[in-house]
C-alpha positions in Angstrom: -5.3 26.1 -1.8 -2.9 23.2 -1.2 -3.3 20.0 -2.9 -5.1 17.2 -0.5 -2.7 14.3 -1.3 -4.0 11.0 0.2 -1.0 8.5 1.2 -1.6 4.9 -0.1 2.0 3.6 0.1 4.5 3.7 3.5 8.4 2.5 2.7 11.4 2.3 3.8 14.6 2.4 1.6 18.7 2.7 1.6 20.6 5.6 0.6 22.2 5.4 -2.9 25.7 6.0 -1.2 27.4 2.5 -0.1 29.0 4.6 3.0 25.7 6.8 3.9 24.4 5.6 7.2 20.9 5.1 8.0 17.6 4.6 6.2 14.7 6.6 4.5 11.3 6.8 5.0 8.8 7.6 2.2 5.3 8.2 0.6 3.6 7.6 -2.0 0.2 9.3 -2.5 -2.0 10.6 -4.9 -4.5 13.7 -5.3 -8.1 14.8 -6.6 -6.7 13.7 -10.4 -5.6 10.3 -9.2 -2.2 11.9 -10.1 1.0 9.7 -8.3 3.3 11.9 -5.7 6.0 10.8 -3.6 7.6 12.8 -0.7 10.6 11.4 1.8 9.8 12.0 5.1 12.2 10.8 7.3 16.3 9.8 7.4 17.6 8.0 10.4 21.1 8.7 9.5 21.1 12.6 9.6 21.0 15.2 6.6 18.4 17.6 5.9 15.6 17.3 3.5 12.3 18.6 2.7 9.0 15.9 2.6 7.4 18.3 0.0 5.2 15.8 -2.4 6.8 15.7 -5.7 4.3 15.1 -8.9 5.3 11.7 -10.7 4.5 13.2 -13.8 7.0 16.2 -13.3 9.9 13.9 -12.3 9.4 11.8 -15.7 8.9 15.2 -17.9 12.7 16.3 -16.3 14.3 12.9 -17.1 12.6 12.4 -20.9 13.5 16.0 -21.7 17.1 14.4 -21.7 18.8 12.4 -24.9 17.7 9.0 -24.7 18.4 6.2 -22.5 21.5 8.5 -21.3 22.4 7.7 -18.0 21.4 11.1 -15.2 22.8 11.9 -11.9 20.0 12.9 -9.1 21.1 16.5 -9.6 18.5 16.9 -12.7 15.8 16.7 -9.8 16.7 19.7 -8.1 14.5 22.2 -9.2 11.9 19.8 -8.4 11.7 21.2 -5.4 11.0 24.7 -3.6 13.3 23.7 -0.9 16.6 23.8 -1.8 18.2 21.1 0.5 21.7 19.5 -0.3 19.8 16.0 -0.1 16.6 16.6 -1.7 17.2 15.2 -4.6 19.7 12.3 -3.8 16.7 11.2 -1.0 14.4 11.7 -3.5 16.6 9.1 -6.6 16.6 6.9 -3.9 12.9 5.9 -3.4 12.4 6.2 -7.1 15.0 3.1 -7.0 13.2 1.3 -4.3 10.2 1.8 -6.2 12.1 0.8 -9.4 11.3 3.6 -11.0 15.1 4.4 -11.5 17.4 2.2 -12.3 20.9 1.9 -11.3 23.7 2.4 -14.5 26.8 -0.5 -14.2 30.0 0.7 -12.3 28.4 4.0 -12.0 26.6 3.6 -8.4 25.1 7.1 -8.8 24.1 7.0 -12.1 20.5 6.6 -13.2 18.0 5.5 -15.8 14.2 5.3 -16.0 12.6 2.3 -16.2 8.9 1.9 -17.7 7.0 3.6 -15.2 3.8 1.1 -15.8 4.5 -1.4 -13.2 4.5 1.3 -10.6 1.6 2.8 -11.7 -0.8 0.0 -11.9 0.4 -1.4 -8.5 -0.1 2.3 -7.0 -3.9 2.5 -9.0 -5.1 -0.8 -7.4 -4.5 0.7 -4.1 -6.3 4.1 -5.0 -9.5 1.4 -6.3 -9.1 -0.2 -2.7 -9.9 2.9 -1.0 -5.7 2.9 0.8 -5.6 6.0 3.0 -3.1 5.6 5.3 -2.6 8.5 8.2 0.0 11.0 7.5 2.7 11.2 10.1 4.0 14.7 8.4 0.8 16.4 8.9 0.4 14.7 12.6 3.5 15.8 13.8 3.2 19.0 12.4 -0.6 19.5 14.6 1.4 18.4 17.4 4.7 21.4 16.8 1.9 23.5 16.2 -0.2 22.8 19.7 3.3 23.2 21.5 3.9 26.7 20.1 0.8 27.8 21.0 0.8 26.3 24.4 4.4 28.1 25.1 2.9 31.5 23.8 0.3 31.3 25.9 2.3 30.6 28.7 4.1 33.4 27.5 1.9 36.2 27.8 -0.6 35.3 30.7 1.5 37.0 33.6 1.3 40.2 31.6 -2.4 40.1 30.7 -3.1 40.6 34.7 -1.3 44.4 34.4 
């Protein structure tokens, strides 16, 4: 059964890359255990990407199984994700800056550290407490693929259910 993840945080953020066009959208939300996801879930500059919700515990357990303090390039996030996508996890670095999360290294643009994650969290736990459950545009858009398909298959096959 697939995690019900309610969404208590909408944002917008830039791309790490100074010449990447276009912004991206994404979530934070959190499940039955209170545990923290985020998921991007839209780019308005092109690229593929998967809006998959991505634990907030998993992404810290990749980056402290590294030496200390050492600086990380969003490629350790990959296997983060089932999807594969080229942008996954450069979309992905990118909200965990906005979110401050990550932190950017000196002269190295693409280059990352954590920062202490408690901020985050305690800002992200008073919305749970206030009851935040905003609707989820990945789930409403999907209904709304799903109801076309079905109306074009139907379409499909009633000429040939009169024979």
């Amino acid at each position: 059964m697939k995690k019900q993840i309610k969404i208590i945080k909408k944002a917008n953020c830039p791309k790490l890359s100074k010449v990447a066009k276009g912004d991206l959208t994404y979530h934070v939300g959190y499940d039955n255990s209170k545990a923290l996801h985020l998921r991007v879930t839209a780019n308005t500059g092109g690229g593929f990407f998967s809006n998959e919700w991505i634990a907030l515990e998993a992404i810290t357990q990749i980056i402290k199984s590294l030496p200390f303090d050492s600086p990380f390039k969003a490629t350790i996030l990959k296997p983060l994700y089932q999807s594969q996508g080229a942008n996954n996890h450069g979309f992905l670095a990118a909200a965990l800056r906005a979110e401050e999360i990550l932190l950017p290294v000196a002269k190295h643009p693409l280059s990352h550290t954590l920062s202490d994650t408690k901020s985050f969290t305690k800002a992200m736990q008073t919305l749970i407490k206030e009851k935040i459950d905003l609707e989820d545009d990945v789930a409403a858009s999907q209904r709304i693929k799903d109801a076309k398909r079905a109306e074009m298959i139907a379409k499909m096959k009633s000429p040939y259910e009169s024979l």
